[in-house]
C-alpha positions in Angstrom: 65.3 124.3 112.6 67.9 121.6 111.7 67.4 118.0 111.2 68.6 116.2 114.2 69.3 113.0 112.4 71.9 115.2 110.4 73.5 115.3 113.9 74.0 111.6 113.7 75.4 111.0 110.3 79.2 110.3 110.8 81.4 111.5 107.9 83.9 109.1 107.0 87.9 109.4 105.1 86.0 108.2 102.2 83.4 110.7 102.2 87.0 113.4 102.6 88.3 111.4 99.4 85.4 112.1 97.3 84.8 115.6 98.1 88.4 115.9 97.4 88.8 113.9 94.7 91.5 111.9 95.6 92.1 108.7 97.8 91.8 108.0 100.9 95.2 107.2 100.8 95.8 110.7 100.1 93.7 112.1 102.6 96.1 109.8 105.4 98.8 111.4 103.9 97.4 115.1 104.3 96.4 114.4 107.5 100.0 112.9 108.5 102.0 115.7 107.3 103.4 113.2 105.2 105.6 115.5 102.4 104.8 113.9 99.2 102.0 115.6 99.0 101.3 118.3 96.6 100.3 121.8 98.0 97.6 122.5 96.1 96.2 118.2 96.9 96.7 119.4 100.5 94.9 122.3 100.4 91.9 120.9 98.6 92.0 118.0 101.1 91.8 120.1 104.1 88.9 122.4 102.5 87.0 119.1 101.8 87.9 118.5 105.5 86.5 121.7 106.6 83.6 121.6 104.5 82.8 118.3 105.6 83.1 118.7 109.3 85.3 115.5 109.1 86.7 114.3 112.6 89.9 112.4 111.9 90.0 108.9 114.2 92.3 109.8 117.0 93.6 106.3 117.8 94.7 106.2 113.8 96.3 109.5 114.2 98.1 108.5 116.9 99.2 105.4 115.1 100.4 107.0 112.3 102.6 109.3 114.4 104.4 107.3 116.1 107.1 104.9 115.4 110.1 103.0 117.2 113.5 102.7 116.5 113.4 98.6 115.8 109.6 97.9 114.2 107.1 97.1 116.7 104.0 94.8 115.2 101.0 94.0 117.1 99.2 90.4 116.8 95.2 90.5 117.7 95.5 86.8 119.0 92.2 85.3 119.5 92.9 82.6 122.6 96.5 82.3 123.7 94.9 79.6 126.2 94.3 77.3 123.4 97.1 75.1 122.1 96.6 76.3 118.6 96.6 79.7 119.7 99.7 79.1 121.6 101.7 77.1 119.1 100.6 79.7 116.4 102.1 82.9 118.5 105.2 81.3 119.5 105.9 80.8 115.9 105.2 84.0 115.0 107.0 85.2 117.7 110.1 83.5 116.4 109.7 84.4 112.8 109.2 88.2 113.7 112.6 88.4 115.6 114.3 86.6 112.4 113.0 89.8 110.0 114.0 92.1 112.6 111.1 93.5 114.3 109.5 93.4 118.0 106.0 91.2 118.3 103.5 92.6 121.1 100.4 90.2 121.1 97.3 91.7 122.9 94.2 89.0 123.5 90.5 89.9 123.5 88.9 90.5 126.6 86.0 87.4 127.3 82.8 88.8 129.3 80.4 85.3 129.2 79.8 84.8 125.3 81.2 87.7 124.3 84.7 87.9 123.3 85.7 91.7 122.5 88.1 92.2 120.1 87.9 95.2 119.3 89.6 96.6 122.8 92.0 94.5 122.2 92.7 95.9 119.0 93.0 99.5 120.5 95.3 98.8 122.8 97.5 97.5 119.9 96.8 100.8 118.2 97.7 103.2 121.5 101.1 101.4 121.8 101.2 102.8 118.6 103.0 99.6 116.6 104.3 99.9 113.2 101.7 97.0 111.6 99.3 94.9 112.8 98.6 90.8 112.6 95.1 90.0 112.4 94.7 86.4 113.9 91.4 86.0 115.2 88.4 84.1 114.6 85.4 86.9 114.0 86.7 90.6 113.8 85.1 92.3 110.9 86.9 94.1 108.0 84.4 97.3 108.8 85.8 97.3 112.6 89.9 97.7 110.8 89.0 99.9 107.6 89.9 103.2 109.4 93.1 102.3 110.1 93.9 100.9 106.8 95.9 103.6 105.2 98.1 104.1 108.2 99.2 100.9 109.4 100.4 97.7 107.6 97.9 95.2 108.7 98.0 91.8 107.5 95.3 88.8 108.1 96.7 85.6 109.0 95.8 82.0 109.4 92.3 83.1 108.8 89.9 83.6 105.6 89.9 87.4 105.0 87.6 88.6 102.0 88.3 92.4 102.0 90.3 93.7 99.2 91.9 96.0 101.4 93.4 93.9 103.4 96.4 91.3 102.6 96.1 87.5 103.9 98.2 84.9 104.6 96.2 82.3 105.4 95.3 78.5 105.4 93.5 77.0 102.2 90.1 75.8 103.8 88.3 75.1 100.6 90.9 72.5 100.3 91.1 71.4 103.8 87.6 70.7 103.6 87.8 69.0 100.5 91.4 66.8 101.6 89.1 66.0 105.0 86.1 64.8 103.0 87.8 63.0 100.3 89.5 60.6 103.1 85.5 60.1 104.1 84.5 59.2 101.0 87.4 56.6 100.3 86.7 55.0 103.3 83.4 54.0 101.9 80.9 56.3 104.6 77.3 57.5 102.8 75.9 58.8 105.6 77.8 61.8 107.4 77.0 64.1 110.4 79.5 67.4 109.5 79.5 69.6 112.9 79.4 73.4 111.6 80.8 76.3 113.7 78.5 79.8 112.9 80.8 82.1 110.8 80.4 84.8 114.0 82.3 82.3 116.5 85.1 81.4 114.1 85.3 81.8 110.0 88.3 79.6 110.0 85.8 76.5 111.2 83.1 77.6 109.4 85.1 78.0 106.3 86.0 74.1 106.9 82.9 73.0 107.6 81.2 74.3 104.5 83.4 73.2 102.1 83.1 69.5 103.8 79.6 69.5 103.2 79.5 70.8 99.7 82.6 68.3 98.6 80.0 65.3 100.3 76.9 66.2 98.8 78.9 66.5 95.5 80.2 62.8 95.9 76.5 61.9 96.7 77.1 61.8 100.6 74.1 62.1 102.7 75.2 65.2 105.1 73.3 66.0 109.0 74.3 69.3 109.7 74.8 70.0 113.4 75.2 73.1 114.7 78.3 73.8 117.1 77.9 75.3 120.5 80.4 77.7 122.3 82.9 75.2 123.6 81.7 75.8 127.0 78.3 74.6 125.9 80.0 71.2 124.2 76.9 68.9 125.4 74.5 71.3 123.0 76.5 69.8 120.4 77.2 65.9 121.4 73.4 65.3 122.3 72.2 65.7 118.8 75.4 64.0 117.5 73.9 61.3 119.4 70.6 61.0 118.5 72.0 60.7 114.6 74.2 57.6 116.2 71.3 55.8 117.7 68.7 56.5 115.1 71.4 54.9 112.8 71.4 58.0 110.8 75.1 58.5 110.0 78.5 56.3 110.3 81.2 59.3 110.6 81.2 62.3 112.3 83.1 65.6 111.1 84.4 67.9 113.2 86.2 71.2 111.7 89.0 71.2 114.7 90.6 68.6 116.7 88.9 70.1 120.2 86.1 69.5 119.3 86.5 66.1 118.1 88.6 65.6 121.3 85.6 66.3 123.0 83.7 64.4 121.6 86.0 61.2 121.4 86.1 61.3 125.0 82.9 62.1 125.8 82.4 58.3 124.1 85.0 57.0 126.0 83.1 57.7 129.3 79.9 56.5 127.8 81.2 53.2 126.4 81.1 53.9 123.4 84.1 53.0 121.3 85.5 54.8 118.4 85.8 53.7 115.4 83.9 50.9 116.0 80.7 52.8 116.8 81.8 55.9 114.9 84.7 57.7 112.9 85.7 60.7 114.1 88.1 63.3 112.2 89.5 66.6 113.3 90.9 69.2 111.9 94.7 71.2 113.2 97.2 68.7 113.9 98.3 70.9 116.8 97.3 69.6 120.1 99.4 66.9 121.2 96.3 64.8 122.2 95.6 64.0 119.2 98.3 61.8 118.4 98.0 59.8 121.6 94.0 59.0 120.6 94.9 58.4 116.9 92.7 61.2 115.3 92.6 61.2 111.6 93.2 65.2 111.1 94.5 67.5 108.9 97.6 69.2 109.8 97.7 73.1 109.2 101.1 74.7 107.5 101.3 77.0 110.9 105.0 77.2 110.3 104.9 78.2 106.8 102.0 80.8 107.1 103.9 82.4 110.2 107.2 82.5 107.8 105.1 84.2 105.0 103.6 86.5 107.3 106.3 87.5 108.9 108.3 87.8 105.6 105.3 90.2 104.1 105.0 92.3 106.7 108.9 92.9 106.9 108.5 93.8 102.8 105.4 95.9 104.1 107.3 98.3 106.7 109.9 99.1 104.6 107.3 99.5 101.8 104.1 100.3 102.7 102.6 100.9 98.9 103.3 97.2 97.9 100.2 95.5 96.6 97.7 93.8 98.5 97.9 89.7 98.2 96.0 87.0 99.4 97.8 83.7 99.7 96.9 80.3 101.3 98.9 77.3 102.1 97.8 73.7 102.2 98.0 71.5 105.1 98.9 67.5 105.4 96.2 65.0 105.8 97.2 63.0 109.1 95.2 59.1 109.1 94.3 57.7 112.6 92.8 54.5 113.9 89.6 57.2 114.6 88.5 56.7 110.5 87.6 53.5 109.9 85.7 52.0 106.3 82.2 52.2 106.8 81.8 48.3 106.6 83.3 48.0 110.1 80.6 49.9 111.8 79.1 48.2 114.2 75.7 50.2 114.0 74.2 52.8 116.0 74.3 53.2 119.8 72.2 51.6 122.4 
């Protein structure tokens, strides 16, 4: 009698390139007709197949397959409600038409907390585009590796640690560091850094761990305080809060400006005035509010990581074997009247 959990064991492109002894790069190649190949490589490649039991990935197949005559590129955009999100795809729509391809975004469908990316990304892949962006806050490298070898796919704007995978993205580390720094000079000891959970966004979290280790390094006393879905923003304030009023902290960090817009206003209803009863700083440099409250941010490159991106993944479809890269740009540090030296605070809330 056979095992059952043998039933359940799914054989992989990798397991193919093993058996095969080639790479999976190979292996697409085979399974795409593609002529380079060698006939005795493709025969050995489809006896591994065979041998295997292997089940190509039908929605890569059909990727692969199928092509347009001016290059179609998909962009996984996480929240075109948002004004980054917005800002971000109309740049990237502009840049994509100046390197001569078409731009189809597809957004992730929201069910409650869960945001599902994934079906957003297969409806990218059954329109069967020529590359893919990857601008989203939480899709997983393990939920794009089967589709690597057939597809450009470049990550952008976002913190991408698969070698696989090329970035062009924004250089948090710094950011955090840039955000920080500005703390420090203005003389604050005592700071409350607002951290976003790596599974809601890795761009914020990114930001917000590199605030707190650059402030613990200058000697900074750091309250960590979990972030809340944005729906959820008073899960977030009410501790804020109780750091203000114990007289725990003189500056609060947020690691993007809606947040801190929240916040700032949620003070404005309650009285309380900023920066007189706290600093507040942001993170984007995007939303137009931010200019109108004075919020000491940090202004992301969008326009120059849309360029780049665009520019690589032009390189990309007319070369698909180019190396993989991973770059970062650095943003501008924006003051406002929100970050104030610590020996103006007035002290705690009452």
């Amino acid at each position: 009698m056979s095992n059952p959990r043998s039933r359940t064991v799914r054989v992989t492109m990798d397991d193919v390139a093993r058996a095969a002894g080639v790479s999976r790069a190979t292996v697409s190649r085979v399974m795409t007709g593609n002529s380079s190949v060698s006939k005795e490589t493709f025969e050995r490649v489809n006896a591994a197949i065979t041998a295997l039991g292997y089940v190509p990935n039908a929605a890569a197949q059909s990727l692969a397959g199928r092509r347009h005559d001016t290059p179609m590129v998909g962009l996984l955009l996480r929240d075109p409600s948002s004004a980054y999100y917005g800002y971000f795809h109309s740049q990237m729509q502009r840049q994509s038409e100046d390197h001569g391809f078409q731009l189809v975004a597809a957004a992730p469908t929201v069910r409650g907390n869960l945001v599902d990316e994934l079906s957003a990304l297969e409806r990218l892949v059954r329109l069967g585009v020529n590359g893919i962006f990857l601008a989203t806050g939480s899709i997983r490298p393990s939920d794009v590796e089967s589709l690597l070898d057939t597809v450009p796919m470049i990550s952008v704007g976002r913190p991408e640690l698969h070698d696989e995978i090329t970035a062009i993205s924004y250089d948090e580390e710094t950011h955090g560091e840039i955000m920080a720094t500005n703390v420090v000079n203005h003389g604050h000891q005592a700071v409350c850094v607002v951290n976003t959970p790596m599974e809601v966004s890795s761009s914020e979290s990114h930001r917000a761990q590199a605030m707190i280790r650059s402030l613990k390094s200058a000697g900074v006393v750091v309250e960590v305080v979990e972030a809340a879905e944005a729906a959820q923003r008073m899960s977030t304030i009410q501790p804020v809060l109780k750091l203000l009023k114990d007289g725990r902290v003189t500056c609060v960090m947020f690691p993007a400006d809606y947040r801190a817009l929240q916040f700032v206003d949620y003070c404005t209803m309650a009285g309380l005035k900023i920066p007189e009863a706290v600093s507040v700083t942001g993170v984007d440099g995007i939303i137009p509010r931010w200019q109108n409250v004075g919020l000491a941010t940090l202004r992301l490159p969008v326009e120059g990581v849309a360029a780049r991106a665009a520019q690589v993944m032009g390189s990309r479809l007319e070369n698909p074997r180019q190396p993989v890269t991973h770059e970062t740009l650095v943003g501008t540090f924006m003051p406002g009247h929100t970050l104030a030296t610590a020996h103006d605070f007035s002290g705690g809330v009452g």
